[in-house]
N, C-alpha and C positions, 0 to 999 in steps of 0.2 A: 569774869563779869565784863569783860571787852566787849561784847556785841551789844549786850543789855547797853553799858557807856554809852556805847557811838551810839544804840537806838537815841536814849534821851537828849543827848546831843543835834541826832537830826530832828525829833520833834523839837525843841528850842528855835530850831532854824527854822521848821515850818510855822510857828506862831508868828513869824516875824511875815511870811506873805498870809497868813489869814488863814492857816490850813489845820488840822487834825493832826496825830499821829497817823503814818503811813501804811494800812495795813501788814501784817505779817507773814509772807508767804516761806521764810527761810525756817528748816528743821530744830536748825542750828540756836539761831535767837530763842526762837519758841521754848527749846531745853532750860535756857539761863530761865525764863519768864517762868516755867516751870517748879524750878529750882526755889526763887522766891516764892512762890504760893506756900513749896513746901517746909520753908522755913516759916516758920510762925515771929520772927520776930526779927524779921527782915524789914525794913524801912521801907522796902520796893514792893510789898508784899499786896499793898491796895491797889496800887496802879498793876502792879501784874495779872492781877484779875479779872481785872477791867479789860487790858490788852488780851487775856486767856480767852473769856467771856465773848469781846465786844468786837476784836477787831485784828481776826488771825482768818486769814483766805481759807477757804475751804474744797470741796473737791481733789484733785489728787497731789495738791501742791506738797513738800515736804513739810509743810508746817503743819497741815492738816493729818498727815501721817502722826507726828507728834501728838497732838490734838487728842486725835481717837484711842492713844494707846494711852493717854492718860487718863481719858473719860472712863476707857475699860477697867482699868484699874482702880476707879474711882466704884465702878460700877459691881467689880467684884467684893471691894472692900478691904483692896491691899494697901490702898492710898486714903485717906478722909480729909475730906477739904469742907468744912461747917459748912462753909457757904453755898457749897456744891452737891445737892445730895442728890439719892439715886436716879429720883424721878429726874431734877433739873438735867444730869449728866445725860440719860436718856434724851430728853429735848433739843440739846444741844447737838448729837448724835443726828438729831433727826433732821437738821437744819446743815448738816455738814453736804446731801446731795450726792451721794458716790464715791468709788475712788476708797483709800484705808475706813473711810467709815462702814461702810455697807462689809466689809470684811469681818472687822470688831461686832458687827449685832448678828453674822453670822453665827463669829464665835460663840456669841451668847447665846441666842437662841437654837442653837444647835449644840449647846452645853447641857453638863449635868443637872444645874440648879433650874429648875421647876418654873419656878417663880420668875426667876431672871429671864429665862428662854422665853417665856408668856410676856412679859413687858418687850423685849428685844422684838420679839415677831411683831408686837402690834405697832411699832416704830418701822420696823420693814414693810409692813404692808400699805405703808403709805409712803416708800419711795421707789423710783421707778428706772432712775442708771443704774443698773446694776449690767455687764459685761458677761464674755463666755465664763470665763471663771466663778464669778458670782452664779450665775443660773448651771453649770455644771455640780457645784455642791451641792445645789437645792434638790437639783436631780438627782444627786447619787444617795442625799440624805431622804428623800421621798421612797426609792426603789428601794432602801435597808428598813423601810418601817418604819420611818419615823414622824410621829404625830405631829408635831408641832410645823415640820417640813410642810406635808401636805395640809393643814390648816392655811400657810402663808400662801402657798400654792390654789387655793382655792378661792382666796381670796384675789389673787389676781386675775383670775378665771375671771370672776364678776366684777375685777376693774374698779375697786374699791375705792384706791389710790387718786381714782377720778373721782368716781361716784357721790363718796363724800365732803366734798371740794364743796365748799359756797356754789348756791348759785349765780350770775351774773347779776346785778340790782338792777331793777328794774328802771327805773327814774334815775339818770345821770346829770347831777347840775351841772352848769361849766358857765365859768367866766371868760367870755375871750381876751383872745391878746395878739393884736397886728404885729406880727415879726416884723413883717415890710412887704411894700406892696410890688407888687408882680410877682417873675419868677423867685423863688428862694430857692439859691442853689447852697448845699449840704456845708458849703466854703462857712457861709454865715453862722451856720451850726457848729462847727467844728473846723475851725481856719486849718488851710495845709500847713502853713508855717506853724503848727502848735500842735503838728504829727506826733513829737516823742513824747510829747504828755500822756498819750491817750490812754496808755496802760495806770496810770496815777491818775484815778476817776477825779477826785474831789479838785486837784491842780488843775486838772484840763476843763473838767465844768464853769472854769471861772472865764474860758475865753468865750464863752457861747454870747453870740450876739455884741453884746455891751454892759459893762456895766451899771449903766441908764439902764437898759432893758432888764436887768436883773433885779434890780433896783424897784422897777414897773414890776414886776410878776410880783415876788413879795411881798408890795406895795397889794397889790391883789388881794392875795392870800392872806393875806391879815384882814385885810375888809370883808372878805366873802370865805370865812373859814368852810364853810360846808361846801365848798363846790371847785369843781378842777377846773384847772386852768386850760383852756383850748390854745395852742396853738396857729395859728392862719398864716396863709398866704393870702394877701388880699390883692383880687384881680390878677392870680397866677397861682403856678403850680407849687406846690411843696416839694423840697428835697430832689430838684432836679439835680442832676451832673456827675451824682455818686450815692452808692447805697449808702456809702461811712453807719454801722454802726456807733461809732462815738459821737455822730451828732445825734442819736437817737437816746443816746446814753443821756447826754447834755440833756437833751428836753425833758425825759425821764427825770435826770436828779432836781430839775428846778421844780416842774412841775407833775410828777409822779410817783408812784405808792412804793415804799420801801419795800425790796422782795423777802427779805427777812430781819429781824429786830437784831439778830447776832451776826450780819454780815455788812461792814458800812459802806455806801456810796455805793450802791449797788440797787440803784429802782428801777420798776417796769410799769406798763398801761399809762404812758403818754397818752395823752390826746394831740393831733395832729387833725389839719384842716388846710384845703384852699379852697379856691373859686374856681380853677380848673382842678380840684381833686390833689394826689398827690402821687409823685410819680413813683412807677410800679416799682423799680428796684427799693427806692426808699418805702413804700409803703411794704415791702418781703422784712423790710428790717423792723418796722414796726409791730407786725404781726409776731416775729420772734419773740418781744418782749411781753406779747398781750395787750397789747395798744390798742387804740380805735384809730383809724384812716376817714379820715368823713369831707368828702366831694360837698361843698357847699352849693355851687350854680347859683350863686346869689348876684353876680353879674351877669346877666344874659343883651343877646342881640335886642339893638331896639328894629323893628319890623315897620315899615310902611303898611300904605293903607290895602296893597297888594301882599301883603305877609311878607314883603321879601326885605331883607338887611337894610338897613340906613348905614350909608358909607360917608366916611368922612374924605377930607379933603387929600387926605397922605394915602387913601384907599384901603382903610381898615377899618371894619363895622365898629358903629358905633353902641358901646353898650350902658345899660339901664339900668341900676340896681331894684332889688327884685326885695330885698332887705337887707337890713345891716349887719353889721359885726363888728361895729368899731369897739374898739378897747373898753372891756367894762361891760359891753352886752351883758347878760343874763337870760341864756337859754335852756332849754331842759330838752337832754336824747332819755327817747324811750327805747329800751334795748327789744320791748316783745313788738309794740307794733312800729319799730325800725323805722322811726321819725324823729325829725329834728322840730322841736317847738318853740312858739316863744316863752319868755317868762312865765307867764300865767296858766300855759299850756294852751290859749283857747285857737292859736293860729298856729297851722301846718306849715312849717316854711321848707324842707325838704325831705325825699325818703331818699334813707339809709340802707337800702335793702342788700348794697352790695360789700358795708361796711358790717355788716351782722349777719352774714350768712352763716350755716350752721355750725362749719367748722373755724371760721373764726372764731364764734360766740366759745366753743371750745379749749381755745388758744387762750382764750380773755381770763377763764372759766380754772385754767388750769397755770397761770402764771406765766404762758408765755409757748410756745409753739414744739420746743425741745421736749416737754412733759409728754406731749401729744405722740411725739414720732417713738420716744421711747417707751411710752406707756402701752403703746397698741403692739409694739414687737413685745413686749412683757406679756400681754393679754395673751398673746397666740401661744407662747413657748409654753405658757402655764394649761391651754387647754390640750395641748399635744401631748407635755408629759402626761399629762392626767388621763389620757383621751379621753378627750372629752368636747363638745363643740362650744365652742367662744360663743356667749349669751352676747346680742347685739347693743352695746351700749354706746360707742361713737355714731355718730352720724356717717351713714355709709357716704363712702364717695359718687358724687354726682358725676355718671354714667350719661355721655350724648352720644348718640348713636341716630347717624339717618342711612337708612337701607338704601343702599343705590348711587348714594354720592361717595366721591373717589375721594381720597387723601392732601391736603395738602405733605408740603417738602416738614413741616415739622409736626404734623398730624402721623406720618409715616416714622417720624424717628422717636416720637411720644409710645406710641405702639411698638416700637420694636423693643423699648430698653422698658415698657412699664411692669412693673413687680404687684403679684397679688390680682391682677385681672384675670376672669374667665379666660382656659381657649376659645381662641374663634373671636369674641366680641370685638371690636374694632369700636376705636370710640373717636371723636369728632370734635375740633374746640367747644371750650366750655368743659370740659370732663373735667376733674380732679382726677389726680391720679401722683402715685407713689412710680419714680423712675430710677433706674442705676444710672449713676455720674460714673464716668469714662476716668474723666481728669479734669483735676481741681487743680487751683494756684490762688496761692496765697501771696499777699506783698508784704513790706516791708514798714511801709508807716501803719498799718492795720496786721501786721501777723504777734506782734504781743498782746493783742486784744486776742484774737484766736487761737491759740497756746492759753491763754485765761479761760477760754470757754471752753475748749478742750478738757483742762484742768477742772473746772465746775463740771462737767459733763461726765467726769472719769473716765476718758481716753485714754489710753498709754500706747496704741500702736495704731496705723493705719489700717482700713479696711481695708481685705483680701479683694475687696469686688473694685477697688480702684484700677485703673491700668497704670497709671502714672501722676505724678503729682513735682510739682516746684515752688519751692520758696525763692522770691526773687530778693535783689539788692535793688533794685533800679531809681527808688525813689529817695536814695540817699546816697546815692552814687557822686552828687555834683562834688559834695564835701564832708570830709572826713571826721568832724569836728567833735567836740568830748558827747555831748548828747549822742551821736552815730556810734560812738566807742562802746557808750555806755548799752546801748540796746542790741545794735546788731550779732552781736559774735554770740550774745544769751540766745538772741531768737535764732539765729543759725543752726545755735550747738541741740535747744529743743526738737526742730525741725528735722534733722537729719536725724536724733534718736527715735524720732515721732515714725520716719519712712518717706523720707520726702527727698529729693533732691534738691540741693542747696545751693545759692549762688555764690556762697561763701563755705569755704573747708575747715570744718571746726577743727580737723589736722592737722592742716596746714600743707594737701597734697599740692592743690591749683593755688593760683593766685584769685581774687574777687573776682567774681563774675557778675559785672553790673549791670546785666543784659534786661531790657524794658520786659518787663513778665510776661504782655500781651502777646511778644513775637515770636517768645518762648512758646509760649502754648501753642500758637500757631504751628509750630514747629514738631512738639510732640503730641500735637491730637494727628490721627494718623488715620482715622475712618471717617468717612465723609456722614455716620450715622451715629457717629459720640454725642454726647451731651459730656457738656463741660463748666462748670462752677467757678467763679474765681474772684478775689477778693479784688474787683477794683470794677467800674461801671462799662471801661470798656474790655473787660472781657467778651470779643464780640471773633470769635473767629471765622476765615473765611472755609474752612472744614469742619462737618457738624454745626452743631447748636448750643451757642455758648450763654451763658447768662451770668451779667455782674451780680455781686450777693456781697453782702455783709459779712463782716469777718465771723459771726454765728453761725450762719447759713453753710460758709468755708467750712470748720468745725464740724459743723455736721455731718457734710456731705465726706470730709477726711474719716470720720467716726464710723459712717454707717454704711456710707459705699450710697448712698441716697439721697433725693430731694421730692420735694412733695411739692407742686403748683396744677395751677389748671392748666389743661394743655390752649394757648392763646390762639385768638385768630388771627390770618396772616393778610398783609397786604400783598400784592402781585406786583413785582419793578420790572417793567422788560423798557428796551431801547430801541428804536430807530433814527433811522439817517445815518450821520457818518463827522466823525470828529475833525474839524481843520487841523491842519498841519501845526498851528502854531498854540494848539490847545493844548492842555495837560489833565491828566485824569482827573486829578486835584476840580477841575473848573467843574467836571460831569456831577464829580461826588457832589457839590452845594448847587450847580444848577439842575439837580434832581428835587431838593431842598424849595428850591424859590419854585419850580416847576408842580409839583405837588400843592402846594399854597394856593399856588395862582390856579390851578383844577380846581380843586374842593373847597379851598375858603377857611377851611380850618384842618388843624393837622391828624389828619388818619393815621399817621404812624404811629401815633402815641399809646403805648399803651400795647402794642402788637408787632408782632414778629414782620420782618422786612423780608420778603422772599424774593434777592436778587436773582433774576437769570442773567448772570454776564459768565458763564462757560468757558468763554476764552480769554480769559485772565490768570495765569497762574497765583497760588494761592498769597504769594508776598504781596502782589500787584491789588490784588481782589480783597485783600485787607483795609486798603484804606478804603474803601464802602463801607464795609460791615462795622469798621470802627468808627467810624462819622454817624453809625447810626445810634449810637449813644446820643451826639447833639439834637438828635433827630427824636427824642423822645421814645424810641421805639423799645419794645421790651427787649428784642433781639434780632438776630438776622440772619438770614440762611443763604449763602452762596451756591446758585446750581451751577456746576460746570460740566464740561462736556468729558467724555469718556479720557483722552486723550489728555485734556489740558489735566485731569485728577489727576494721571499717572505723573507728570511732568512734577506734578507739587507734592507729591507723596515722595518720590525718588529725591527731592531737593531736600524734603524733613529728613529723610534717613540720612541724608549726607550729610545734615549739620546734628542731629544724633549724635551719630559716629566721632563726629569731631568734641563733643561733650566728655563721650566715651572715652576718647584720643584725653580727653585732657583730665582723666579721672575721675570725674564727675560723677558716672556709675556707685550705686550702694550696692550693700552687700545680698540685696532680692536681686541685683542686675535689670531693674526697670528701664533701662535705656535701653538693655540690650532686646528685652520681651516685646517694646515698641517697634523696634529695626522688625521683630520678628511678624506682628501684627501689620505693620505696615505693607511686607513683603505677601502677607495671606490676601489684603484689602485688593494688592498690584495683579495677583492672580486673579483674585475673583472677577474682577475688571476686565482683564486680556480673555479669560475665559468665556465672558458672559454669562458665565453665572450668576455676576452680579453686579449688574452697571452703576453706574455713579446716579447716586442719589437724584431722583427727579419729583413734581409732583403726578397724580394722577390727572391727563382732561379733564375731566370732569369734577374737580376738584372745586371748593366753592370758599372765595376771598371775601374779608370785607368789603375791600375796594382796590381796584389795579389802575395802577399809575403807567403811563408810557410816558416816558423820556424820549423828546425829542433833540438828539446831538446836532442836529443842522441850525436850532436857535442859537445854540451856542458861539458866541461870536468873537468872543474876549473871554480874559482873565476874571473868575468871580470873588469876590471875596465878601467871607463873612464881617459883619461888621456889629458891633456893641452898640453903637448908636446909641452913646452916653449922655448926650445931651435932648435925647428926643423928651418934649415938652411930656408926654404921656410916659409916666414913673415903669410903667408896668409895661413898656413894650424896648425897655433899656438892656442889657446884658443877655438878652433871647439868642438862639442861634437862627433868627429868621428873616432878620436884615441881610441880603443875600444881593451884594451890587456889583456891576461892573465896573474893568476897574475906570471906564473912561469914566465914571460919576465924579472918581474925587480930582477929573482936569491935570492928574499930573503936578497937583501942587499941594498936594498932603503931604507932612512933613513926616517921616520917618525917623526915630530917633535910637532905634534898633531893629536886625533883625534875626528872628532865630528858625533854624532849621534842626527839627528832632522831635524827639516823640514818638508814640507808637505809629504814628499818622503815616511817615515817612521807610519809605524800603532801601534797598542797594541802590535802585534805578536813580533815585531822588538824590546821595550823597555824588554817584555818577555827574550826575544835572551840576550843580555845585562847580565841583572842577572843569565841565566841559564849558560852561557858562563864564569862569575865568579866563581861558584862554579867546574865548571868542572875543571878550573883553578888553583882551591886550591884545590882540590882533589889530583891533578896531583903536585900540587909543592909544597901543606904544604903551603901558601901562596899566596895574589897577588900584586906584586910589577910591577907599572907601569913606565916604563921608557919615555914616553910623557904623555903628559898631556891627557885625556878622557874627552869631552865635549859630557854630555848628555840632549838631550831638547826634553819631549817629546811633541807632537801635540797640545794635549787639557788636559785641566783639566778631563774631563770625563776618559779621558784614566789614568792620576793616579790616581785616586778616583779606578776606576776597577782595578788597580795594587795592589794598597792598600788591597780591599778586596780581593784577590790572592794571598796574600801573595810576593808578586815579589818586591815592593818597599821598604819592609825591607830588604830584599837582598840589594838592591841600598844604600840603606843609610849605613847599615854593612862598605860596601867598599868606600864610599864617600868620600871626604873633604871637599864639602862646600855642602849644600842643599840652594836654594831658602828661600825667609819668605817671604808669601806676606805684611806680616804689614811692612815689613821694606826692600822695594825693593832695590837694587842698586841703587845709585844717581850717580855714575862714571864708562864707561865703563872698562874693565879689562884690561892691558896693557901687560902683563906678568902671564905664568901660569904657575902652579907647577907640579910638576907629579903627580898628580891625579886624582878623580872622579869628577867631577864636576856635581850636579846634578841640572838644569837651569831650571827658571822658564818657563812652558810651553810657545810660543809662536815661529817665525820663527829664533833666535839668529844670530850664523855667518852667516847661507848661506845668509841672507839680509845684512848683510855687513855694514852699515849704522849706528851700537853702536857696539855689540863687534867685536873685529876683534881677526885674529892669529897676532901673532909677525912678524916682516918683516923679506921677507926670508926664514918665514915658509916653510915647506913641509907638506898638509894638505890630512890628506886624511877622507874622511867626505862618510857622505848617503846623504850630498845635491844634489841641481840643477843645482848650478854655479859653474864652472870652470873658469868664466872671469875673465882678469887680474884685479887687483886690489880688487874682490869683496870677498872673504873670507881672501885675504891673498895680503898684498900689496908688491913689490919688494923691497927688501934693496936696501944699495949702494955696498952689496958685491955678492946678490946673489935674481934668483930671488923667488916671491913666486909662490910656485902651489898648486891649488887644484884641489887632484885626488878622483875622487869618484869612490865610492865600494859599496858592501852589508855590514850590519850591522856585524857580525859576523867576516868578512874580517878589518874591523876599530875597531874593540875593540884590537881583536890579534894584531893589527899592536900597538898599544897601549899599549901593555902590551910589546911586544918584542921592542918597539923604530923606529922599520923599517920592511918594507912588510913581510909577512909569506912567507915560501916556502911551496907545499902543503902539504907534508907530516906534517907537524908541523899545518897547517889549518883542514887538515881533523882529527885530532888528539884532536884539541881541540874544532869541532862541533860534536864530536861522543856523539849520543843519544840526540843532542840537536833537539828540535820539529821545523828546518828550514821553513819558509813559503814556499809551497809547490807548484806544480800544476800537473792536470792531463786534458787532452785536451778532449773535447766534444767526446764522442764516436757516437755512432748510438745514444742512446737514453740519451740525456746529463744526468740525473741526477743518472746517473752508475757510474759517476768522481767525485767527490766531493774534494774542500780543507778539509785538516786534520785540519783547523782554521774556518769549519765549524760550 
């Protein structure tokens, strides 16, 4: 009775923060829980049932194995539990989702007894994970004759599983509820620092928001019981900065429908809302669940008497509300004529047309998006074995096609990798379409959510159609502490049985590998015509077409070898003129940013693929674009390079490979090794011409093309939070984009940090070389903030080392990294000096170490959002402003921003990351990081 004990024991301890018992995913407990049912005159006997019943994980967790072999037994009538009888034990069977249950109504239904096999099929025909092994017995029991087989087979033929599904309600009430105005980044939904909860729904749903705000929805919900709770962003977008599934989870459990009566803390069809819409990776995480996404437009430009913007004094339109939504509204969505109304219904206030398209309505329809992708590979395998043609019951995928126009760069890679399209058809943004994912990565504060979904999903091995895949460490890398103990080595030890490459050796061959996942992947996508999936927003690589996705979405695409989006439209970024000497790439990537702005007026990236041509960039260099365009709103972004520079960064992925290899890293498929091999096919096709590096076609047709001009560029840019700007809603944005002479040299700096995926070799190079120049010029270098340096991967100080750069670093340091003896507490207080951090993502992840409250942070990270590198005091608040590297050491060494004479003074002769724009024949331009 030990486990049963300490069960009751942790529930006691959960009463005390306001929780539930903890659901049950272990074999082991479940057995004792078991045990009690079966004694009749066990004391534990009620609550056991309850725990049997109410609140034991499902899908292919071991407890769930337990589960089903007891329902079976329940079901045959070897076991009798009053309470449980046959029909209920079926019910619950059917609520399990995949994985030991779909094996047990096999059983049944492919058993002797008549009756049971008849109940067993008509519970299988309404679920839809089922695996090669589950559709291989269907098969072999169909080909032997057997009745009951092809009944259930027939049934999936005509898609039943769907078919009979509710249909969507027509009239949706909704009460709203102002999250907060402007952008709402996914932070507010799901703090970083409240990462290792995520997998413990009920604990983690308590951080969303505020208690106040929780307090408010409720408060709702009890006044307007017939109507859901909307969601908003008022006067910005929703769910910018990261897909997080667990902040979707959160809005789900406060205000969404329970997905089934027998599995707790586990709801779907949120409703979500802004005013600028809600941003695409979050809105991919919404539609997972069966959510609605609804673009409001209820603040629009106000227009003069010549239609054109009224601008304000700071030179930003000024807008008009168009109608409300403050807290408490009462609106009514109609799902058929895909309108938002008022209360009464008699006023249109906006259409939904993009929010109810067919195949969402489908997603809503069916519980969530997962149903969808498995149901239709079920549909197919059912009319094949049967032969027989799949009667058309989903909404076909919507096919664009214009005769005569050329390709863009991700038009071309949608096409090449899509599954289930005619030969010949060639199809054009806007299509939907089902495509093979290359290579997936999952992290670290979100890979126990996906190991859950997996497990819901009944996964137990990776798709063959993947090339490669990695579980990283990177976002727990700062500090070692008992919550990192408690999760990591579990999600490791899954991941590596799953078929993943792991940043940590559940053997114990390597030591941690806390290498940032982004660089990783960078690393191992090896065709410049991948499509790549990955659990974090900037999955954005500068080889192929990468897209951040939700730790479901991850799951999925590890599951199936698949993803299903429209294929987007792209913007065009090309460059002219020519970078000064004392620039860094860092300035080009945000004054692309503030240059695009000042073109268009509002941000065209959003929402669409970035299609860089900068060619001569090697792929480390050419990362920090692609990853910046995460801030940049964009759904993703495609680096074209020139024939020559490809080779360069392909030959640089196999060398750090190899060095993976070198360090054990390799599993027992030899995925590292199959990559070296691919990589080496992609290097021939290339040299060959058979098949040059990824380009678009002329003729190709953009939403809109931006030209960068680098001769504006004059100075150092940096992004700025602009905490205190009087307008709520243009505060924590990445589109305050200022030189650094604005802030005069006399912003006060009170830390700086260098790390991040942002940053490459070249950058930690920067660092040391900028040290010595330093004491050249002063006899000295005395830092007046503290310097936090982290860099990407281990492979990059391993090459610092031999370069000579990381004795510089340590020279000037105060603390170095050990891995043998990691941090166990994050840092609370820093000193002025060097810090040199063990590689992985540090502050910009926010979630172990932070800056001090109050800080003024000026860093090479991603994030600016409140709270996430730097939380508010009660006297002041925090910012983080991001720069180039070069711009945050100097702000580091002086206390507070440089003015430029004093920047360009101490980058002279330093080797800055460089560029020079495609000429006629690209490979005339080269980086000097060549």
């Amino acid at each position: 009775m030990s486990l049963y004990t300490d069960y009751l024991a942790e529930i006691e301890a959960r009463k005390g923060q306001g929780l539930h018992p903890k659901p049950i995913e272990d074999a082991a407990l479940l057995a004792e829980v078991i045990a009690n049912i079966k004694d009749t005159g066990s004391a534990h006997r009620a609550d056991s049932l309850q725990f049997f019943i109410y609140n034991t994980i499902p899908g292919t967790t071991s407890a769930a194995g337990e589960k089903s072999r007891f329902l079976k037994e329940i079901i045959l009538g070897t076991e009798v539990v009053p309470e449980i009888s046959r029909a209920f034990a079926f019910e619950l069977l059917s609520h399990m989702k995949g994985g030991p249950s779909i094996a047990v109504l096999l059983d049944l239904a492919l058993g002797e007894d008549a009756s049971i096999a008849r109940d067993a099929a008509e519970v299988l025909k309404t679920q839809v994970f089922l695996y090669a092994a589950d559709t291989d017995r269907l098969k072999a029991a169909f080909e032997a004759g057997n009745p009951v087989a092809k009944d259930i087979l027939e049934s999936y033929v005509k898609a039943e599983f769907f078919t009979k599904l509710p249909e969507v309600e027509e009239e949706i009430k909704v009460v709203t509820f102002i999250a907060a105005e402007g952008d709402i980044s996914t932070d507010l939904l799901s703090p970083g620092n409240q990462a290792h909860s995520r997998s413990d729904r009920e604990l983690h749903g308590k951080c969303m928001i505020s208690e106040a705000a929780q307090a408010e929805i409720r408060a709702l919900q009890a006044q307007h019981p017939d109507k859901r709770v909307m969601m908003i962003a008022e006067k910005g977008t929703m769910g910018v900065g990261s897909s997080r599934m667990s902040g979707v989870n959160n809005v789900a459990l406060w205000t969404g429908k329970q997905a089934s009566p027998y599995v707790p803390f586990v709801n779907i069809a949120p409703i979500v809302a802004g005013t600028n819409g809600i941003s695409p990776i979050f809105l991919t995480t919404v539609d997972v669940t069966g959510g609605i996404g609804v673009d409001l437009k209820n603040w629009v430009k106000k227009l003069d008497d010549e239609g054109k913007p009224v601008i304000d004094n700071a030179g930003n339109p000024v807008l008009v509300q168009k109608y409300s939504v403050d807290t408490g509204t009462v609106l009514k969505i109609n799902s058929k004529s895909k309108k938002l109304y008022s209360e009464d219904g008699k006023e249109e206030l906006a259409d939904l047309s993009a929010s109810f398209r067919p195949q969402k309505m489908e997603s809503m329809r069916a519980g969530g998006s997962y149903a969808i992708v498995f149901g239709k590979k079920l549909q197919t395998f059912a009319a094949e074995t049967l032969g027989v043609e799949a009667p058309l019951v989903f909404s076909p995928a919507k096919e664009v096609s214009h005769p005569g126009q050329g390709l863009t760069a991700v038009e071309k890679i949608f096409n090449r990798n899509a599954v289930g399209v005619a030969p010949g058809k060639v199809l054009h943004a806007g299509s939907d379409v089902r495509v093979r994912v290359n290579i997936v990565g999952s992290q670290d504060t979100t890979g126990l959510m996906t190991a859950q979904e997996l497990e819901a999903m009944a996964a137990t091995v990776i798709s063959p159609l993947v090339d490669g895949a990695y579980q990283s460490g990177c976002h727990t890398a700062s500090v070692w502490d008992l919550k990192a103990q408690a999760n990591i080595p579990k999600l490791m030890s899954f991941m590596h049985k799953f078929g993943l490459i792991t940043g940590r050796d559940p053997k114990g061959v390597y030591h941690s590998m806390t290498d940032v996942i982004h660089k990783v992947l960078n690393d191992i996508t090896v065709d410049d015509w991948d499509i790549i999936i990955g659990g974090d927003s900037h999955t954005r690589m500068s080889k192929g077409v990468a897209f951040g996705a939700d730790s479901g979405t991850v799951a999925l695409a590890l599951a199936t070898g698949e993803a299903t989006m429209p294929i987007p439209d792209s913007v065009k970024v090309t460059f002219k003129g020519s970078m000064k000497d004392h620039v860094d790439f860092r300035d080009v990537v945000h004054a692309t940013q503030a240059q695009m702005l000042s073109q268009f007026g509002d941000n065209v990236f959003q929402g669409r693929v970035i299609e860089v041509h900068i060619g001569t960039l090697l792929a480390d260099q050419a990362f920090t674009f692609t990853d910046w365009t995460a801030e940049m709103k964009a759904k993703a972004s495609i680096c074209i390079s020139d024939d020559e520079t490809l080779i360069g960064s392909l030959e640089l992925a196999k060398s750090r490979i190899q060095v993976m290899i070198d360090k054990g890293m390799d599993n027992d498929a030899q995925v590292l090794k199959g990559l070296i091999a691919k990589a080496d096919k992609r290097i021939a096709e290339i040299r060959s011409g058979e098949k040059p590096a990824l380009a678009p076609d002329e003729n190709a047709k953009y939403f809109a093309e931006v030209v960068v001009d680098l001769d504006q560029i004059d100075e150092p840019m940096i992004a700025d939070p602009d905490v205190n700007n009087p307008d709520v809603s243009k505060r924590y944005t990445h589109d305050a984009i200022r030189p650094v002479s604005y802030y005069g040299g006399e912003k006060k700096v009170d830390l700086g940090f260098v790390g991040s995926c942002m940053v490459h070799k070249g950058d930690i190079k920067i660092v040391a070389q900028m040290l010595k120049n330093l004491e050249k010029v002063h006899g000295t270098v005395e830092f007046k903030a503290p310097l936090v340096v982290a860099a990407p991967t281990y492979n990059i100080i391993d090459e610092l080392k031999a370069e000579g750069d990381w004795e510089v670093l340590q020279k000037y340091s105060g603390f170095e990294f050990d891995d043998s003896a990691p941090k166990s507490k994050a840092r609370t207080q820093y000193e002025n000096i060097l810090y040199l951090e063990r590689p992985g993502c540090n502050l910009c992840m926010g979630n172990q170490e932070k800056a001090e409250k109050g800080d003024t942070v000026l860093a090479t990270s991603t994030r600016l959002f409140q709270g996430r590198v730097v939380e508010d005091s009660t006297e002041k608040k925090g910012e983080s402003l991001l720069a180039s590297t070069p711009v945050v050491v100097l702000a580091a060494v002086l206390g507070r921003t440089p003015n430029v004479d004093e920047y360009k003074q101490a980058v002279e002769g330093i080797d800055l990351t460089k560029f020079s724009p495609p000429v006629e024949k690209l490979a005339t331009a080269r980086s000097v990081h060549f």
